[in-house]
N, C-alpha and C positions, 0 to 999 in steps of 0.2 A: 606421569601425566594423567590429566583427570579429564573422562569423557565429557562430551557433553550431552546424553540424555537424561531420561526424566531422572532428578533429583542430584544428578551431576553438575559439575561444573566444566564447563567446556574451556579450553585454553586461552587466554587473553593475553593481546600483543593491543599495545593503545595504538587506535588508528591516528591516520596524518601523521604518523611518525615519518622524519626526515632522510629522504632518500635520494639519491641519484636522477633528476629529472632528463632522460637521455630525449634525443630530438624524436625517437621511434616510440617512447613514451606519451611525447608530448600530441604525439598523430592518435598513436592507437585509444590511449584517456579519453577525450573527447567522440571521439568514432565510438567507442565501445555503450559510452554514457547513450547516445542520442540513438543508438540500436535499442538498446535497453528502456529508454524513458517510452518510444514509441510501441514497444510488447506492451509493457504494462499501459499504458493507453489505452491501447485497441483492448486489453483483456477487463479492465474496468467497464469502458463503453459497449462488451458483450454482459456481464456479468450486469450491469443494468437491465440494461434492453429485456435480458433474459426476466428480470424482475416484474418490467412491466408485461409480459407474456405470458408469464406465469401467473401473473397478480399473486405473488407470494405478501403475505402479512399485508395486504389493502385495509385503506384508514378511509376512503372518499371514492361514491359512485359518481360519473357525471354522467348525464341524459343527454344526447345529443338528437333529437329525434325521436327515432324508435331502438337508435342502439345507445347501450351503455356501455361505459367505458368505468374501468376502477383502476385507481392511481392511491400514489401515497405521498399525503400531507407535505411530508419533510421533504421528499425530494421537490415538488411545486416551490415550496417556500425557499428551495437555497438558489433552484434554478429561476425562477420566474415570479420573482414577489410581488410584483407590482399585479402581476393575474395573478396571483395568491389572495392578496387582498382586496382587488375588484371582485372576486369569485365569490370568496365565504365571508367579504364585510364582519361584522360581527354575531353571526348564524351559527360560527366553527363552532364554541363550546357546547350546544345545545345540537351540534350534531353526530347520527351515529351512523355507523356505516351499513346500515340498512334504510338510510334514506339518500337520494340520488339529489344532483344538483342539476338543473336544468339549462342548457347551454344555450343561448342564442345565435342566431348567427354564422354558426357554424353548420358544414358540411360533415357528414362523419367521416368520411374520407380523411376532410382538410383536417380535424379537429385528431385523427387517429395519428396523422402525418406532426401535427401539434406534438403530441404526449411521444410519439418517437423521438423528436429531437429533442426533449428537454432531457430525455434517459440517455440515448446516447453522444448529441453530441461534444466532441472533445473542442469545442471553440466558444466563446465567449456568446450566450442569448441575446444581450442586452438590445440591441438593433430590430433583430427578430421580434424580439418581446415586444419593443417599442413598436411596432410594423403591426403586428395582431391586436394589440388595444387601441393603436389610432382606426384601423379598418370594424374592429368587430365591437368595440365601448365607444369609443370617442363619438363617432359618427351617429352611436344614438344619444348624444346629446348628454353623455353623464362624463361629471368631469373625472380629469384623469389625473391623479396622484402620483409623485416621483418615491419610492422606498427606498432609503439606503440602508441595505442589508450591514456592511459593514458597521457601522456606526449607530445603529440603533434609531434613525430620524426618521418621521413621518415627515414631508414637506409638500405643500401645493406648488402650483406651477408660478405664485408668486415669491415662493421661498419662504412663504412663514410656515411657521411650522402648528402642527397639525395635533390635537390632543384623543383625536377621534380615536386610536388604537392605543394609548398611551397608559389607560387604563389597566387596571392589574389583570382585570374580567374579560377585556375584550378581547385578547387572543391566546388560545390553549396553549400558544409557544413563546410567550410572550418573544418574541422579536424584539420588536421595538422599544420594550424595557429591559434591556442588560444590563444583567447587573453585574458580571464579570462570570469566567469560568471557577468553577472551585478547583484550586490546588489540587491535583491527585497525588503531588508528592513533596516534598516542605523543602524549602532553602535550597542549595546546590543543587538537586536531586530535578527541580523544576525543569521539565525539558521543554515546554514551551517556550519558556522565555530564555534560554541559557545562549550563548551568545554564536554558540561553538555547533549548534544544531540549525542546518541551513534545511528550512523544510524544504522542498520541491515537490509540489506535483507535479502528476504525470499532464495532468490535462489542465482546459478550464472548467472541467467537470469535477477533476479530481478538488480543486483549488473552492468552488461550490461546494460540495459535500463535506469537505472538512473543514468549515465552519459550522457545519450542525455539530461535528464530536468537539471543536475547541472552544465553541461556544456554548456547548450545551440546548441547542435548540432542540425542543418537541422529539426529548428521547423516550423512549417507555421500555428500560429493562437496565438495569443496575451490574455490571459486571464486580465483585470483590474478588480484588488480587492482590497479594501481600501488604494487607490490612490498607488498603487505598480501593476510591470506588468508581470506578467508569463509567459515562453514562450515554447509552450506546440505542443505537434501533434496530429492533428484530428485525424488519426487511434487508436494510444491508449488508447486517450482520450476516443473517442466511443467502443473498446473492453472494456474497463471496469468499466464504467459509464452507466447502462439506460439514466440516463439524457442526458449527452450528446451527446449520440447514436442517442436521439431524435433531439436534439438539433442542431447538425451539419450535419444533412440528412433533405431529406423531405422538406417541403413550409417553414420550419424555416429562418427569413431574415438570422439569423447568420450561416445559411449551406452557404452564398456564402460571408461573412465578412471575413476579416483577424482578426479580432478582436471579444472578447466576452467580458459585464461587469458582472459582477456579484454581486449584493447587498447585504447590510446587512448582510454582514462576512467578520472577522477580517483577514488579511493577514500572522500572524500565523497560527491560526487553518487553512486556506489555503494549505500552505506550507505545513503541515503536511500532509492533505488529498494526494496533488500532490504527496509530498516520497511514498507515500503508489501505489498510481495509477503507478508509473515506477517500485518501489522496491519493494515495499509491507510488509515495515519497519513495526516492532515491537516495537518502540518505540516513545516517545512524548518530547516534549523539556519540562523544568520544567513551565513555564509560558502558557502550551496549556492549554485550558478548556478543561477538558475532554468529559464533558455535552454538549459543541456546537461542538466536532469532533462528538459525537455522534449522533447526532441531524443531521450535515453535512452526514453522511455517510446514513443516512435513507433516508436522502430528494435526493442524488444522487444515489442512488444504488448501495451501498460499501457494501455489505453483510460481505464483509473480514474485510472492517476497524472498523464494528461495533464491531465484534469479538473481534478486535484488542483494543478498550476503552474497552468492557465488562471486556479482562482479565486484562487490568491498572486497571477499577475499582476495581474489585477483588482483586488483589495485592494491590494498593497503598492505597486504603482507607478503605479494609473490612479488608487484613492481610488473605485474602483467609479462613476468619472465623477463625479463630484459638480464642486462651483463650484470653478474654478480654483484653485489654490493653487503662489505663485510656485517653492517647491523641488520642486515634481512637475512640474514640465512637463519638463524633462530627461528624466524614470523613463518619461514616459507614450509621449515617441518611442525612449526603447530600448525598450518593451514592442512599440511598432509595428515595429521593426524585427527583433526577436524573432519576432513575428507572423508577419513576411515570410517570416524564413529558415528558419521550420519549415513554414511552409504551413497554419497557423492561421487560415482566410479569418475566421470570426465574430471572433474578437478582433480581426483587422487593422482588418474594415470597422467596427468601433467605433471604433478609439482613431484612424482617418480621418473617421468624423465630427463626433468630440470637438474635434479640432485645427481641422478648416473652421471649425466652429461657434465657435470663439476662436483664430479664424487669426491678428487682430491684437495677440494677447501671443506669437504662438510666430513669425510669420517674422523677428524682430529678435532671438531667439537666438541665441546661438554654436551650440547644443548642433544647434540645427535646420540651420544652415549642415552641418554634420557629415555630415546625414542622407542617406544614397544617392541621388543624382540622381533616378534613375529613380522613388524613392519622391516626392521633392519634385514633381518633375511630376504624380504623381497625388494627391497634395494640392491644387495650382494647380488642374488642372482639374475637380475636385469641386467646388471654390471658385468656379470660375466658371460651372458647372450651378448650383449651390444661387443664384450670384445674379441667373444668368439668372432661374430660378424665381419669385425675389424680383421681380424685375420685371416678370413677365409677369402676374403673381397679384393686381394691383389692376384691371386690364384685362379679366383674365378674369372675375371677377367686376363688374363694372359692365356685363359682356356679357349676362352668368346674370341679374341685377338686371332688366335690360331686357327680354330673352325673356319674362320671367315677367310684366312687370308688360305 
């Protein structure tokens, strides 16, 4: 069996393979998922917040008074466009981040409580958003513009539509000219559009930020990964990666490249890490190695996305433990072997007591014959604690029985 570290290949058992759906499944599936989507939530909507705290890689000062405030472009434009574009009109290209924008209307207080909830919260702006431009634009008499982010349209509040940002010049992210995302990977290989990849974000924050990576808005740093090229932004990048935290600060050449490469990882399991770093998706397309996302997310500091393979493994090759089921028993010892070679101890020491606990359907396998020595000895001798156990355990209580009476 072949590990999965760096330049290995980790064991692959194709997910959504057909299994025994028991009724204690059908509970714990859904329970498991909706523990899980809510972590990774709440750890995106820190992993922001932190962002704007730190003012890590800031593109835009705002004046509010005598305080200033520094934010970043892209997140404004996925979370609040409509105040994206009342904000910097057509001033963004000609500005740099040494000049400040000057805020009316606002309180610094109200305007700090502003830029808080656009970082962290995990619920839909739109209302909000709608609520701060009728109170703090509308009111002084400048009309107010609807943005649909989705689809590229400037429109007035008549519905025609609007040429004023449409212009190639008039906004550094062009927005509202899409022109579609570039393929990062050709034909079948396309995991955006593949049919069988169900994204999910975690949040409406996450579902906001990743349309900057699947649309390509207002990125500024190039990642090349098995001759394919991503195109990413150093602020979210560094909120939610160590690695690249380190990577694009500090004496690193690549803090002042437009560009990063990165070796020896496949352009899928790529992709996937990316959905996870914008959305913080819960899901895998059916051809990701589970073993090299996992593997990936260790060696960058995805604490979420580890989460996020641990509960595939669980689900798609263990069946979340449940009653044996003869085509899982192969998935559940490359899971354990999986387990081994990243240093997964809670998943290991399960899918080692799964196998004791119906050691006699797995040691007459091929698949188990396979299994790394060293792991098969520590199966044998759990096997033979658990039955020493077993046999000490009618003794010792007939001992208890006795004491007592």
């Amino acid at each position: 069996m072949a590990g999965c570290g760096e330049g290995g290949a980790a064991p692959v058992v194709p997910l959504g393979s057909p299994g025994v759906c028991s009724k204690g499944l059908q509970r714990k599936g859904p329970c498991e998922r909706r523990r899980l989507k809510a972590v990774v939530s709440e750890q995106l909507s820190q992993d922001l917040l932190r962002l704007l705290r730190e003012e890590i890689h800031t593109d835009v000062t705002f004046c509010v008074g005598s305080t200033l405030f520094k934010a970043h472009k892209a997140v404004l434009l996925a979370r609040v466009p409509d105040f994206y574009f009342h904000t910097f009109g057509q001033t963004s290209d000609n500005l740099t981040n040494l000049e400040s924008i000057a805020v009316e209307n606002f309180e610094a207080s109200e305007f700090r409580t502003f830029l808080q909830m656009v970082y962290s919260s995990n619920r839909s702006l739109k209302n909000y958003e709608e609520e701060i431009l009728r109170k703090k634009i509308v009111e002084r008499g400048v009309p107010q513009k609807r943005h649909d982010f989705s689809f590229g349209k400037c429109t007035d509040n008549d519905g025609r539509s609007s040429v004023e940002f449409l212009d190639k010049k008039s906004s550094p992210c062009s927005l509202l000219k899409h022109e579609g995302p570039e393929d990062i990977s050709d034909g079948e290989d396309n995991l955006i559009s593949t049919d069988n990849y169900d994204l999910d974000p975690a949040s409406e924050l996450g579902e906001d930020l990743l349309k900057l990576y699947v649309k390509h808005y207002c990125p500024d740093i190039d990642i090349y990964v098995d001759g394919k090229s991503f195109k990413a932004h150093r602020a979210i990048l560094s909120a939610r990666s160590r690695y690249f935290a380190a990577m694009l600060s500090g004496c690193w050449a690549e803090s002042s490249q437009k560009y990063i490469t990165l070796q020896g990882r496949n352009h899928v399991e790529m992709n996937v890490m990316m959905h996870f770093i914008y959305g913080g998706t819960l899901d895998f397309p059916d051809k990701a190695n589970v073993g090299q996302i996992l593997n990936m997310a260790d060696m960058y500091g995805l604490e979420g996305l580890k989460e996020v393979a641990i509960y595939i493994l669980r689900r798609d090759y263990c069946n979340f433990f449940q009653k044996p089921v003869p085509r899982r028993l192969a998935s559940i010892l490359e899971c354990l072997i999986i387990a081994h070679t990243v240093g997964v101890d809670s998943l290991f020491a399960d899918c080692m007591k799964w196998i004791v606990k119906h050691f006699a359907r797995f040691w007459s396998e091929r698949s188990f014959a396979n299994v790394p020595s060293e792991i098969q000895k520590s199966c044998l001798n759990m096997l033979i604690q658990s039955l020493v156990s077993i046999i000490r355990m009618p003794l010792f209580v007939f001992v208890i029985k006795k004491f007592i009476l």
